[in-house]
C-alpha positions as CSV (number, residue, x, y, z in Angstrom):
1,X,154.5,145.6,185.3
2,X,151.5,145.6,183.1
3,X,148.3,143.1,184.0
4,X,146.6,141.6,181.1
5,X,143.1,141.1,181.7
6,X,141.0,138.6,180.1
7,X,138.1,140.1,177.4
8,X,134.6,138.8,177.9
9,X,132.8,138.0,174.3
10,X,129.8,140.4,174.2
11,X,126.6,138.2,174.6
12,X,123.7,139.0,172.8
13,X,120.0,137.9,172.1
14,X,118.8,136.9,168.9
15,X,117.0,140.0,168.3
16,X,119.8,142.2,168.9
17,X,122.2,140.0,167.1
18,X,119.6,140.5,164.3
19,X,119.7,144.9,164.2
20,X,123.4,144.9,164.9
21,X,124.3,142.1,161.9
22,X,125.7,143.4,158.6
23,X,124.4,140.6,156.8
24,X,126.0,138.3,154.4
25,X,123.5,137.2,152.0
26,X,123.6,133.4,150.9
27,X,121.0,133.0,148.1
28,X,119.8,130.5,146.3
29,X,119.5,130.0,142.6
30,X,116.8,132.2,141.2
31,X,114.2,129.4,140.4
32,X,110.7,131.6,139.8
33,X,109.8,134.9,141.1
34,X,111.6,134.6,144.6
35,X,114.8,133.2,146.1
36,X,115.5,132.4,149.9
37,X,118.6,133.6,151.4
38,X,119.9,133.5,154.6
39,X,122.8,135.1,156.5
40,X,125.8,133.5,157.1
41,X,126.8,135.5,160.3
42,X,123.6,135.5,162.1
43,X,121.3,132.9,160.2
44,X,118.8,135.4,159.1
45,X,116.5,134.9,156.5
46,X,114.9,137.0,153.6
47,X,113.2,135.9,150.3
48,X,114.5,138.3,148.0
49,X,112.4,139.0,144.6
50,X,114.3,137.8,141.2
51,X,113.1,140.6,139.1
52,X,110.6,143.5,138.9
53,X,107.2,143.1,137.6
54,X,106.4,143.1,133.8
55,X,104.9,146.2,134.5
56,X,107.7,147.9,135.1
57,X,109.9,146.8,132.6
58,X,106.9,148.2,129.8
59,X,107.1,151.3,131.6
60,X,110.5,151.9,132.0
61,X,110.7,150.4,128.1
62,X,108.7,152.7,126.7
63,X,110.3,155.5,128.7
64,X,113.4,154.9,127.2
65,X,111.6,154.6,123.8
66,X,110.6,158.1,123.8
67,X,114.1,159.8,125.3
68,X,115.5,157.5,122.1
69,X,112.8,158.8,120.0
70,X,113.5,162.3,121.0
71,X,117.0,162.5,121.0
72,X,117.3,161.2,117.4
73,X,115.0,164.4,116.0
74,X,117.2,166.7,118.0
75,X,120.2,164.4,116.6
76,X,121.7,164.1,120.4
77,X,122.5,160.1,119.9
């Protein structure tokens, strides 16, 4: 006859709760440049950036600009 033994829950720290945790992000309402979220499994928290800086977007604007530029003289678009 088989014995069924009882399982122990694992017991971790904080910190090692914290590098094992695939987190679930809860974030708030963008509201300015950054938003707070926090972890529903392990109650983690991040501020996480809305959006990049202006910048970037000009850059990666006029990037796209020229590729657009160039592929209608080669009549590719």
């Amino acid at each position: 006859m088989a014995v069924k033994t009882k399982e122990r829950p694992v017991v971790m720290d904080l910190p090692e709760l914290l590098a094992v945790c695939q987190h679930h992000w809860l974030i708030e309402t963008a509201n300015g440049p950054a938003s707070k979220g926090h972890c529903k499994l392990c109650g983690a928290i991040y501020t996480f950036t809305n959006s990049m800086p202006m910048e970037n977007w000009r850059r990666a604007s006029a990037a796209l600009g020229r590729e657009l530029a160039l592929l209608n003289r080669i009549g590719g678009y």
